[in-house]
C-alpha positions as CSV (number, residue, x, y, z in Angstrom):
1,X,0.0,0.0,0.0
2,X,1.8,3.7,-1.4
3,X,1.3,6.6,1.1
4,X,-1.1,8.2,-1.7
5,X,-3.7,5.5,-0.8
6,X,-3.8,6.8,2.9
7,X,-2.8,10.4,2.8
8,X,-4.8,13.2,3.3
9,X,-4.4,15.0,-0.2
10,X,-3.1,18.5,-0.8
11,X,-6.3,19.9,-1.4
12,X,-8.3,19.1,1.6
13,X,-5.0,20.1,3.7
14,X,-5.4,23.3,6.1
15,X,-2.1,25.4,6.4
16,X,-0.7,28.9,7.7
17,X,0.9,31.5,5.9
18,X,3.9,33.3,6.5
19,X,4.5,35.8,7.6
20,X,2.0,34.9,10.3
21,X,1.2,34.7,14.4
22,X,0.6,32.3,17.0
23,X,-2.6,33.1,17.3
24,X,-3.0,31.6,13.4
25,X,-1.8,28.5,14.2
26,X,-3.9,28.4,18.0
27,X,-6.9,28.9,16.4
28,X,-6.2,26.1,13.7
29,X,-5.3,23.8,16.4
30,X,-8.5,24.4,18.4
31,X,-10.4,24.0,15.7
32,X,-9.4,21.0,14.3
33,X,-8.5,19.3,17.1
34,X,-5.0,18.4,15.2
35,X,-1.5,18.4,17.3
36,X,0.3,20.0,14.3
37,X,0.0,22.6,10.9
38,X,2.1,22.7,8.0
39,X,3.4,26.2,6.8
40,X,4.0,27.4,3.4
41,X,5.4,30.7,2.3
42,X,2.9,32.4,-0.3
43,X,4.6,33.6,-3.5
44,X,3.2,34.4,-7.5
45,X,4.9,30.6,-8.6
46,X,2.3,29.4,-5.4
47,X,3.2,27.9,-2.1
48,X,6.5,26.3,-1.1
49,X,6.4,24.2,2.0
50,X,8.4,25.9,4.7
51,X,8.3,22.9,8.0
52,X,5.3,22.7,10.6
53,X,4.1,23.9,14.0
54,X,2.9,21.7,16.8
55,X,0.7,22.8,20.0
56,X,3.8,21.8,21.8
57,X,5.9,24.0,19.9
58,X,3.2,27.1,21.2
59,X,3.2,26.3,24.9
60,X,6.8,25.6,25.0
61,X,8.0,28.9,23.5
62,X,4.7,31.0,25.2
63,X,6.8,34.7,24.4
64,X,7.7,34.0,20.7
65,X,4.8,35.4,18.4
66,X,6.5,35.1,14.8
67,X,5.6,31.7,12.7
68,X,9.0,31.9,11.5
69,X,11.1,31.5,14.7
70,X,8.3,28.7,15.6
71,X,8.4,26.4,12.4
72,X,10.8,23.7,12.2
73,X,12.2,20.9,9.8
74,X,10.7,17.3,10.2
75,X,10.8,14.4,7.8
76,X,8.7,14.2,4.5
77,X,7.7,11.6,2.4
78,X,6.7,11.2,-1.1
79,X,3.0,10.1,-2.5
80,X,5.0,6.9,-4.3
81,X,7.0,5.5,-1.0
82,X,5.4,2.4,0.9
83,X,2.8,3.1,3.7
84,X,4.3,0.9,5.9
85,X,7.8,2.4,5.8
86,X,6.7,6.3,6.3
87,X,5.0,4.3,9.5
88,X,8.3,3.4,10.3
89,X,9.8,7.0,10.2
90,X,6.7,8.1,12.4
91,X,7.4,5.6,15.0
92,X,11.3,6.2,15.0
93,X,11.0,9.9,14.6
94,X,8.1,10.2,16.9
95,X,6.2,12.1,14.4
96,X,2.5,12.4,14.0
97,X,2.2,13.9,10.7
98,X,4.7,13.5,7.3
99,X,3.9,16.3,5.0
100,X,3.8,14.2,1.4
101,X,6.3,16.9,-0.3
102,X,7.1,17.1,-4.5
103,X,9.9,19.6,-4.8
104,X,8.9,22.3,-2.9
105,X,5.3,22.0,-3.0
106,X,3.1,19.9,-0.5
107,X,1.1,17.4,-2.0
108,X,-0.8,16.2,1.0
109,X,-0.5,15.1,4.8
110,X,0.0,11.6,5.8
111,X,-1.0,11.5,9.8
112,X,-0.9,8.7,12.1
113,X,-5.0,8.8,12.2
114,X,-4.3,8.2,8.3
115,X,-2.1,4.5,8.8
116,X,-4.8,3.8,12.1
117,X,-7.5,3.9,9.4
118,X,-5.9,1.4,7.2
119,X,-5.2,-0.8,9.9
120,X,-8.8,-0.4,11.1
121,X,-10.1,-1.1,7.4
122,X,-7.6,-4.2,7.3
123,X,-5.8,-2.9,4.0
124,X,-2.6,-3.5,6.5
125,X,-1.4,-5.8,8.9
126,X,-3.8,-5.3,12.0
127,X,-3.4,-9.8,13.8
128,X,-1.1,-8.0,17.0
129,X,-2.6,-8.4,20.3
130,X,-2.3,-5.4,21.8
131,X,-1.1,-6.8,24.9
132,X,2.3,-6.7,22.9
133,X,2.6,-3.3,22.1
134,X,1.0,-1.2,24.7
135,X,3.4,0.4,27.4
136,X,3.7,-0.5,30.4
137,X,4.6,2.6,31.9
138,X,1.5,5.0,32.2
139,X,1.9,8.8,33.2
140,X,-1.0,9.2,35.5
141,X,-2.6,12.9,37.8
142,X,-4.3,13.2,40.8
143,X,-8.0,13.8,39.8
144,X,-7.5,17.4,42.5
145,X,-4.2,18.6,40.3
146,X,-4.9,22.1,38.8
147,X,-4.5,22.0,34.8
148,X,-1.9,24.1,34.4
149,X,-0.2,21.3,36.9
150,X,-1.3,18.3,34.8
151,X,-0.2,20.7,31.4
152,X,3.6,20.2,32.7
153,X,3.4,17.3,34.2
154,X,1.9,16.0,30.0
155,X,4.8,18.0,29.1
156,X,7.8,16.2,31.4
157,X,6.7,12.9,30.6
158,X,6.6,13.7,26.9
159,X,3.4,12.0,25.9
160,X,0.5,13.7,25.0
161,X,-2.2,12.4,27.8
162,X,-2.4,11.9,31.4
163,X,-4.4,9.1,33.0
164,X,-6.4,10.1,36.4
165,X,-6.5,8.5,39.1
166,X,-9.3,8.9,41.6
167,X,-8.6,8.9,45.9
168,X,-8.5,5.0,45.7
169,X,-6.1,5.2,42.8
170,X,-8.7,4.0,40.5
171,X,-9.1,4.7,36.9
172,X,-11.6,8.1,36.7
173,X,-10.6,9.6,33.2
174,X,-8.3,10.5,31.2
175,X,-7.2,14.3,29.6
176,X,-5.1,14.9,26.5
177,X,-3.1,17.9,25.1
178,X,-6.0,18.2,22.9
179,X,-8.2,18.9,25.8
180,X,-5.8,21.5,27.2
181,X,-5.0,23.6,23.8
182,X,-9.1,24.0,23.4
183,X,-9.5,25.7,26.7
184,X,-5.9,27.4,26.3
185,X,-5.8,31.1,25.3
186,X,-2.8,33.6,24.5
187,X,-2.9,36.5,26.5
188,X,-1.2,39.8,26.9
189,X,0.9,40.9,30.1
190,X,3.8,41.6,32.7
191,X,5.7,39.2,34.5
192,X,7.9,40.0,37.7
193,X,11.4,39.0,37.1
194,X,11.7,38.5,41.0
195,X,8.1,37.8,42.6
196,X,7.6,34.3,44.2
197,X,5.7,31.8,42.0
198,X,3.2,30.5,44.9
199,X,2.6,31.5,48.4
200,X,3.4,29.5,51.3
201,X,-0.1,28.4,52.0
202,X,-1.3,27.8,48.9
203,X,-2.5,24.2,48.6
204,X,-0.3,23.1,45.2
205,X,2.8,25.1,46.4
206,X,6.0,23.3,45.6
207,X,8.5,25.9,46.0
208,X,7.9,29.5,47.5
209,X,11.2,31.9,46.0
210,X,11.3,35.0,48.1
211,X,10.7,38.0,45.9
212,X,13.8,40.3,44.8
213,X,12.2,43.1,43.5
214,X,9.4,44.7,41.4
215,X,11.1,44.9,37.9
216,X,9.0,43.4,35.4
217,X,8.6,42.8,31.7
218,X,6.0,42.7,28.9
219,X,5.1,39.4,28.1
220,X,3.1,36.9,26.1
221,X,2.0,34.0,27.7
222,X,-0.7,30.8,27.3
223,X,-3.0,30.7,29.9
224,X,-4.5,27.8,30.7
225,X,-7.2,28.0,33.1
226,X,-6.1,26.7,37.4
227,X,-9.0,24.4,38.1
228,X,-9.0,20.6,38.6
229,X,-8.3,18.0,35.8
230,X,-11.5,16.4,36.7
231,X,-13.3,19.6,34.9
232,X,-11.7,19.0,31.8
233,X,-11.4,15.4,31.3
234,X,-13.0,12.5,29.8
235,X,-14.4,10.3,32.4
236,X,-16.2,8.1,30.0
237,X,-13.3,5.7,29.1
238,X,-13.1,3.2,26.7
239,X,-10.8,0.2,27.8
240,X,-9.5,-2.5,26.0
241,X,-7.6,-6.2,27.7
242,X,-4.8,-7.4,26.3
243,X,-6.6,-10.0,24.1
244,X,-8.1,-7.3,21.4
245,X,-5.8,-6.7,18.5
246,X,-4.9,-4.0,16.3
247,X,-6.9,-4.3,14.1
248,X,-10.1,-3.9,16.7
249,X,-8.2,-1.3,18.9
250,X,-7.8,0.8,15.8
251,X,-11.5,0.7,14.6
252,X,-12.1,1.5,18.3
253,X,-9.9,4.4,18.0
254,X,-11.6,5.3,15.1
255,X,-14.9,5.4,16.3
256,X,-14.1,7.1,19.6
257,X,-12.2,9.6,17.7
258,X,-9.3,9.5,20.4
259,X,-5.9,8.3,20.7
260,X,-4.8,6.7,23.8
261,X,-6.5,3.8,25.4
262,X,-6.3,2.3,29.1
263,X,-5.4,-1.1,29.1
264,X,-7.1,-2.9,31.4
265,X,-6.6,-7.0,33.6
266,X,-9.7,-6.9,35.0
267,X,-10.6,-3.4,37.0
268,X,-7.2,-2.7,37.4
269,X,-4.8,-0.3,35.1
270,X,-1.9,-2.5,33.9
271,X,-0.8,-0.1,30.3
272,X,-1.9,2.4,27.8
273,X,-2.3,1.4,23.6
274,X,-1.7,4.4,21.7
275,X,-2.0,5.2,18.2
276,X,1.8,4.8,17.6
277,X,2.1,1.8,19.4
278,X,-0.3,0.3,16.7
279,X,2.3,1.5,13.9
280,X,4.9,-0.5,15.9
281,X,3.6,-3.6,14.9
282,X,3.8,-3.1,10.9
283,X,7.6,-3.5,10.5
284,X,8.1,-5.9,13.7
């Protein structure tokens, strides 16, 4: 199967223009629900493709505004190569979309949704228990941890969900970075250079830093709103044990429109089967 059998083609894909803002891309992403947009540079011969953006690219550089200092390189494919090896360059390049690129011109996207929806059609390999591929190591939150908390902890752990667990450390939902960009906003502001980040008797304090001074500086930031995780998460989970394969996990995945799912022995937590983890199994 050629990637042009699975990708999204050129004409139904969304992209940003430079020059261009954050708030372009923001926007996009909330929209869409996608974790990344490609960027082309407009010109009278038409538009050359330039890199992408990803939400993780806004929150981790919150003060930089221009879509040129944001946009970075990542690997292409072409419409011709095989489906299953541009799954292979997702997997070892942890990369959720491969802009399909002729010359300098973008052709289409090919997404990891793209290669789940084969798998889930069974036009590739989809036999693998899951059991085999999920991970066993499962980056969890307190169901009482503010967002903004749960945003870095997402970010640390560098995968894009955390599971949460209830008082009795039982399963009670799950949030994603999708979840977080939608109720994210960029706003306009000062920070103090020297002010203390929490106060000594505030609940979540971790550190208290004794302020310096009262210089500050403009600044843009993402603002992500200080409640608990169990306000913005999904707390109707779909599970799967370790018996389902690929093939069934991927048309669940589908169907749920989500990327992530708990794997489950019984009632008790044991993994997590994401999206990639079904790509691993087509070059194994």
């Amino acid at each position: 199967m050629k990637v042009a059998d699975a990708m999204t083609p050129g004409e139904e894909v969304v992209t940003v223009s430079l020059p261009g803002t954050r708030d372009d891309v923001l926007e996009y992403l909330q929209e869409r629900g996608f974790s990344s947009v490609p960027v082309v540079k407009d010109s009278d011969d038409g538009a050359t493709y330039r890199g992408l953006i990803s939400r993780e690219d806004l929150i981790k550089h919150p003060d930089e505004d221009q879509l040129a200092v944001l946009v970075r390189e990542v690997p292409t494919v072409s419409a011709d190569d095989d489906l299953e090896d541009a799954a292979a360059t997702m997997v070892s390049e942890s990369a959720r979309r491969l802009p399909v690129v002729e010359g300098d011109s973008i052709e289409g996207i090919l997404t990891v949704t793209d290669v789940i929806r084969a798998i889930a059609r069974g036009d590739i390999d989809g036999e693998t228990l899951v059991g085999d591929l999920a991970s066993r190591d499962v980056n969890t939150t307190y169901i009482k941890v503010p967002l903004p908390i749960v945003e870095r902890e997402i970010f640390y752990a560098n995968v894009p969900y955390a599971v949460v667990l209830d008082e009795d450390a039982s399963l009670a939902g799950i949030v994603t970075e999708v979840d977080i960009i939608e109720v994210a906003r960029v706003v306009e502001g000062e920070a103090g250079t020297g002010d203390s980040v929490a106060n000594q008797d505030d609940e979540w304090m971790w550190e208290g830093i004794k302020a310096v001074g009262n210089r500050y500086i403009p600044t843009r930031n993402v603002e992500i709103p200080a409640e608990p995780v169990s306000k913005f998460m999904t707390d109707d989970i779909e599970t799967v044990s370790t018996r389902v394969n690929a093939k069934d996990a991927a048309q669940m995945m589908i169907r749920e429109d989500i990327e992530q799912i708990p794997l489950v022995s019984g009632d008790e937590l044991v993994g997590i089967v994401r999206d990639i983890n079904l790509l691993e199994a087509l070059y194994e």
